[in-house]
C-alpha positions as CSV (number, residue, x, y, z in Angstrom):
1,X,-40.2,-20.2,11.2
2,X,-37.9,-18.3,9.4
3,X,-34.5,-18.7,8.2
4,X,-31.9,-16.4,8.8
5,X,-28.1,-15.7,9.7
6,X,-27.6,-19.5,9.9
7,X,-30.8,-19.8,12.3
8,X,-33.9,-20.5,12.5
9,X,-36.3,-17.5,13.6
10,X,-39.7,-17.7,15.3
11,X,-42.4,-15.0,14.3
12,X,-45.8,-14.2,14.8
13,X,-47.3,-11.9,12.2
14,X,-50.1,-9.4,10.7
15,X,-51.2,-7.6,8.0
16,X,-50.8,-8.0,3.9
17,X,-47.6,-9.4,3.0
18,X,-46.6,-6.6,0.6
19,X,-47.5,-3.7,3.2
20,X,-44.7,-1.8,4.9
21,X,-43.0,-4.0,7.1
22,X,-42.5,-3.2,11.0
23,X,-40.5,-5.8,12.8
24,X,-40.7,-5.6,16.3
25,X,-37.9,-6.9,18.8
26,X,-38.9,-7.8,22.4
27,X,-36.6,-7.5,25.3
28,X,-35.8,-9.3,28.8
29,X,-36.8,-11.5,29.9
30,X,-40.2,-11.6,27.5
31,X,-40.4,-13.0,23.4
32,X,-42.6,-12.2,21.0
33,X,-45.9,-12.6,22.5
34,X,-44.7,-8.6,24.2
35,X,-46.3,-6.9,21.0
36,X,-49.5,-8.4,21.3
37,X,-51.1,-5.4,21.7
38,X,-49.2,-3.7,18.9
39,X,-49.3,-6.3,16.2
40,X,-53.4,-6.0,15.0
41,X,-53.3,-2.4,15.3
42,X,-50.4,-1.8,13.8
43,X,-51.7,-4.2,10.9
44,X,-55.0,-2.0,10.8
45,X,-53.3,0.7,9.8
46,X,-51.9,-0.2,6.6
47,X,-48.4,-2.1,7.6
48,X,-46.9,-5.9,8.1
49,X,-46.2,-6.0,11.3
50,X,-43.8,-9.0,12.6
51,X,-42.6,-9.3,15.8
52,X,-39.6,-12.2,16.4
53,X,-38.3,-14.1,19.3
54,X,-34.8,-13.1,19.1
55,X,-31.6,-15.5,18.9
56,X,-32.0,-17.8,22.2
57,X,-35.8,-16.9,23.0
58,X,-39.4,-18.2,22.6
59,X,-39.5,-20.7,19.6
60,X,-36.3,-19.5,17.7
61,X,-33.1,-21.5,17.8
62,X,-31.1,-21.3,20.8
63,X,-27.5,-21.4,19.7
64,X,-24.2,-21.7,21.8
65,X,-23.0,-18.5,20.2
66,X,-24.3,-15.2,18.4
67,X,-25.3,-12.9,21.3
68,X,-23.2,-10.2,20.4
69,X,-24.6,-6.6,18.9
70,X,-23.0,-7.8,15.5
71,X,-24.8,-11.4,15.1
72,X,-27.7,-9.8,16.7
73,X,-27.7,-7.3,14.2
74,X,-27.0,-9.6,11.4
75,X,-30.2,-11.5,12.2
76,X,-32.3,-8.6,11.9
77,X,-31.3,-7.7,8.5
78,X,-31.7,-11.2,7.6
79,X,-35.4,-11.8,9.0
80,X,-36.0,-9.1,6.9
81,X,-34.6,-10.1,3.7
82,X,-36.2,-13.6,4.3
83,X,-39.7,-12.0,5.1
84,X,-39.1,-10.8,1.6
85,X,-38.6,-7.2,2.1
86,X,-35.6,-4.1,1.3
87,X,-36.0,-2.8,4.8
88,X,-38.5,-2.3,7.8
89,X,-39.0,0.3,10.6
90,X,-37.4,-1.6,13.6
91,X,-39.4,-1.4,17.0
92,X,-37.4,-2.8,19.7
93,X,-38.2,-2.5,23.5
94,X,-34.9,-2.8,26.2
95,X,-32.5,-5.6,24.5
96,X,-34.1,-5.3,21.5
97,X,-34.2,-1.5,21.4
98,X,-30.5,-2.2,22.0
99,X,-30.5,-4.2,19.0
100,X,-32.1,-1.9,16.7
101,X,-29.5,1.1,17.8
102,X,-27.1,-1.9,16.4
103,X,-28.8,-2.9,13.4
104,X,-29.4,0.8,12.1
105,X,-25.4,1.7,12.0
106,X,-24.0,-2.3,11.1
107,X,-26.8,-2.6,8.8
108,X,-28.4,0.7,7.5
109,X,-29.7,-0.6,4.6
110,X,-32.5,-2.9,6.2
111,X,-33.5,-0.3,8.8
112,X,-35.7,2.7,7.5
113,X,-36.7,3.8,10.8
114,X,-36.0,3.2,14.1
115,X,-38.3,3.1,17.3
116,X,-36.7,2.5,20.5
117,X,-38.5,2.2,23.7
118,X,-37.0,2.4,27.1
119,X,-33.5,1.9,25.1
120,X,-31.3,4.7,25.0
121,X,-28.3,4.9,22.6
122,X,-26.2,2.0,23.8
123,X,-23.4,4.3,24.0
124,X,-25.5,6.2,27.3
125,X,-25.9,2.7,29.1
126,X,-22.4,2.7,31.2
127,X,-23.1,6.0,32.6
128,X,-23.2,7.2,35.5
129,X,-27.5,7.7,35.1
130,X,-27.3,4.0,34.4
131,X,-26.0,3.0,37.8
132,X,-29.2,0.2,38.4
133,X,-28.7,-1.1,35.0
134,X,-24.9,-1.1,35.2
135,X,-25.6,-3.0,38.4
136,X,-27.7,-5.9,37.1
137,X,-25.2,-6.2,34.2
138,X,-22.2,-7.4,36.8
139,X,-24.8,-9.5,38.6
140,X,-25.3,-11.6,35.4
141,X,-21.9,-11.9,35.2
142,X,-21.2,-14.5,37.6
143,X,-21.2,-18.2,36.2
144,X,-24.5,-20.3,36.9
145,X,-25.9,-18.3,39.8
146,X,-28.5,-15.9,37.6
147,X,-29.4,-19.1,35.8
148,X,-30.2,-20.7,38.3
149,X,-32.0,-18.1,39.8
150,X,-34.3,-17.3,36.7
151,X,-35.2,-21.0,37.1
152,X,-35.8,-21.4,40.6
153,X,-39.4,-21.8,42.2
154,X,-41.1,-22.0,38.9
155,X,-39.0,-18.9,37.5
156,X,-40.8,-16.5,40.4
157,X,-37.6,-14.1,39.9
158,X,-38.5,-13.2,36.5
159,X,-42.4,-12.5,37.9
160,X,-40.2,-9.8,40.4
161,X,-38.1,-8.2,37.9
162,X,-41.1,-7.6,36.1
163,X,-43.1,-6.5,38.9
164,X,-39.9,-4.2,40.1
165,X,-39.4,-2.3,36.5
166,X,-42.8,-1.3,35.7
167,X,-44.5,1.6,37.6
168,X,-45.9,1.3,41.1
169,X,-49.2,0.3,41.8
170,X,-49.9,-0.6,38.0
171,X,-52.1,-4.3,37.2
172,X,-48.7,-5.2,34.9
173,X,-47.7,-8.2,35.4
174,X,-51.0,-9.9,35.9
175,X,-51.2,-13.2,36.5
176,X,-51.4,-14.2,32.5
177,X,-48.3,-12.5,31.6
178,X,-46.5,-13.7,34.4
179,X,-47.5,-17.7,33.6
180,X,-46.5,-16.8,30.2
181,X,-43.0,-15.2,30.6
182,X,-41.6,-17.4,33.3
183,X,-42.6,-20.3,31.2
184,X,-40.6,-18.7,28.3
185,X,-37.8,-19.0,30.7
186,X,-38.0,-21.9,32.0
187,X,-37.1,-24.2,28.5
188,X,-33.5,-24.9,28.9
189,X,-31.1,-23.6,27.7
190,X,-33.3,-19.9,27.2
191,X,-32.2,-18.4,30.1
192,X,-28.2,-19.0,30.0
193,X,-28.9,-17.7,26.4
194,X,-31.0,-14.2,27.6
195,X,-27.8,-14.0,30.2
196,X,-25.4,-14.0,27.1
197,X,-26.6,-10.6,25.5
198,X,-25.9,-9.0,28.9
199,X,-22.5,-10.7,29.1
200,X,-20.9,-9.7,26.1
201,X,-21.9,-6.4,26.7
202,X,-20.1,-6.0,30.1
203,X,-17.1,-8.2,29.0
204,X,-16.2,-6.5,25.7
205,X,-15.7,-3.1,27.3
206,X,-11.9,-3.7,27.3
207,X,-11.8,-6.3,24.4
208,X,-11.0,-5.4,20.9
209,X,-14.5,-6.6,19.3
210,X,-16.1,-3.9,22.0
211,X,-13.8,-1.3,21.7
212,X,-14.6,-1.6,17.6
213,X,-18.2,-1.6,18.2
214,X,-18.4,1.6,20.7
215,X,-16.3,3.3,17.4
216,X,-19.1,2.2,15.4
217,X,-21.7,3.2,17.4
218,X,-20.6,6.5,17.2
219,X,-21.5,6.8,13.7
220,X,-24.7,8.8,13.7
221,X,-27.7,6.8,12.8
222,X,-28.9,8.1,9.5
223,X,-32.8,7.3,9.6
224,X,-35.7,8.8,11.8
225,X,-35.8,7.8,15.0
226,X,-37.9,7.9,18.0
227,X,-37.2,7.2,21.4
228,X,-39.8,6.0,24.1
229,X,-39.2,6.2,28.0
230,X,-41.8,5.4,30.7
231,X,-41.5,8.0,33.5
232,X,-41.4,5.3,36.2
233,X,-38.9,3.0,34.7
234,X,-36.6,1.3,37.6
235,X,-34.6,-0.5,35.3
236,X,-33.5,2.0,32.6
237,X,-33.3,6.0,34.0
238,X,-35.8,7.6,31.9
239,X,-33.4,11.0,32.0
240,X,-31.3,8.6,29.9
241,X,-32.1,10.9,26.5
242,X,-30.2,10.3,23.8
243,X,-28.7,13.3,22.2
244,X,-28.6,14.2,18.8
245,X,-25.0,14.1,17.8
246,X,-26.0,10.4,17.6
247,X,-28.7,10.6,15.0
248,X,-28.1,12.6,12.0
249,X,-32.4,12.5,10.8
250,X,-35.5,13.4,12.7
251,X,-34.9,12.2,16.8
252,X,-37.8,12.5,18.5
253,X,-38.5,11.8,22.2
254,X,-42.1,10.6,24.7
255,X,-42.4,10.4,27.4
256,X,-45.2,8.2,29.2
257,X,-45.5,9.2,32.7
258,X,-48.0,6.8,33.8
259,X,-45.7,3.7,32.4
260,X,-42.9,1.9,33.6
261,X,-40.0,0.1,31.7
262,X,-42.7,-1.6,29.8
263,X,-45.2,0.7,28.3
264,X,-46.2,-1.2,25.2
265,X,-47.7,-2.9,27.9
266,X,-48.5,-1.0,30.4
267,X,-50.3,1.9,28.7
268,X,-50.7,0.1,25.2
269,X,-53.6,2.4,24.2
270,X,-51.4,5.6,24.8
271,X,-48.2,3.7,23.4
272,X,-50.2,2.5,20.3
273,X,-51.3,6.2,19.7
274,X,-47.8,7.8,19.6
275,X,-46.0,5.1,18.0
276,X,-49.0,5.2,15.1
277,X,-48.7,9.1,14.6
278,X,-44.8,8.7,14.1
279,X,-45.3,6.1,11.9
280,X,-47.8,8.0,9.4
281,X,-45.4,11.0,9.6
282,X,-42.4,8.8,8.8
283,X,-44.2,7.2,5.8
284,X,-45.0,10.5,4.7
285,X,-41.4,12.3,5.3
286,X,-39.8,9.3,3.1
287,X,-42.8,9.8,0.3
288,X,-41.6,13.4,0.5
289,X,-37.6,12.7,0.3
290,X,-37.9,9.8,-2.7
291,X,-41.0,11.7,-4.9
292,X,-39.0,12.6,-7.8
């Protein structure tokens, strides 16, 4: 556990503690246990890698409040300040890709790269390519009804969505992840909590906190930056690339044709491999900029 923000932060770690850091940021409806396949071979190659169950998820504390981009993004920097560290490459996958946009233009300073997978620039996600995930958004809206529906009949929604998002005719979920994930869900008050990111982000469109963060977000993000998309992705349109008047550093994009909205886990061989070579050429791009 790990103190943070005025939280307390679950994480699950590997690798020397004065390695590089890579913090890793799950998305809906999973925690930490996403990056499994990531974490020991990320460690192998020379870096710390930490993966946390975000604000509301998994083991970390599930507050009333705090699910907008700005707490969100506070808690990242502070994770990594309390895991002892100046900064980390940020890996987030759907929310937490979301997140990490956040985090690398309200606090620069902690994030030295930025991986985001099956998370376009949050400023792409209201249009018109976004139609299914704009969709789902105002269905979360409504009071109770999603809640109650992520718990119902053992939390056999959240085994659907899964099912629905990744590619066709894959083996993810199997029945492991899918025991694990509804369980996740199913510790009261996590899922009202999962709902909130979604909710502040379709009910500060016209309010003055979102209005101020869309003008921040259009500051371009000053640190390399890769974007992942699975070609088969229901739940996020994998044309959703973002451009590069929104990152002012190296922006480079994959594509995973055989994967779905989750190809850490879908593919994690081929997802391991891509995110490992942008890593070493980051490292090495930063050694180049900083040698004297």
């Amino acid at each position: 556990m790990v103190a943070a923000n005025g939280a307390r932060f679950h994480v699950a770690e590997s690798g020397a503690a004065d390695d590089p850091l890579v913090l890793f940021l799950h998305g809906f409806p999973e925690f930490w246990w996403a990056w499994r396949y990531q974490l020991p071979v990320v460690a192998a190659a020379g870096y710390r890698a930490v993966a946390m169950d975000l604000r509301g998820y998994g083991a970390s504390d599930k507050t009333p409040r705090g699910y907008d981009p700005y707490t969100a993004a506070a808690d990242v920097s502070g994770v990594i300040r309390s895991l002892g560290a100046a900064d980390a490459v940020v890996v987030g996958h759907g929310w937490g890709g979301f997140i990490g946009w956040s985090a690398a233009v309200l606090a620069p300073r902690q994030v030295r790269a930025l991986a985001a997978v099956s998370a376009p620039h949050p400023l792409l996600l209201t249009r018109s390519g976004q139609r299914k995930a704009v969709a789902r958004t105002a269905w979360f809206q409504l009071p109770i009804l999603p809640e109650r529906r992520l718990l119902a009949h053992d939390g056999i929604h959240i085994e659907r969505l899964l099912r629905e998002w990744a590619a066709p005719g894959g083996t993810f979920p199997d029945a492991e992840v899918s025991r694990r994930y509804r369980a996740a869900l199913q510790v009261w008050p996590a899922p009202h909590c999962a709902l909130e990111y979604h909710r502040w982000f379709a009910r500060s469109r016209l309010r003055p906190d979102g209005r101020k963060y869309s003008t921040r977000m259009r500051t371009p993000v000053a640190v390399p930056v890769l974007q992942i998309q699975g070609a088969q992705d229901s739940a996020v349109a994998p044309t959703a690339i973002t451009p590069p008047q929104f990152v002012a550093a190296p922006l480079q994009h994959e594509l995973i044709r055989t994967a779905g909205h989750f190809p850490h886990e879908e593919t994690p061989e081929l997802f391991n491999r891509v995110l490992l070579d942008w890593l070493a050429a980051t490292a090495s791009t930063n050694a180049s900029t900083t040698s004297p």
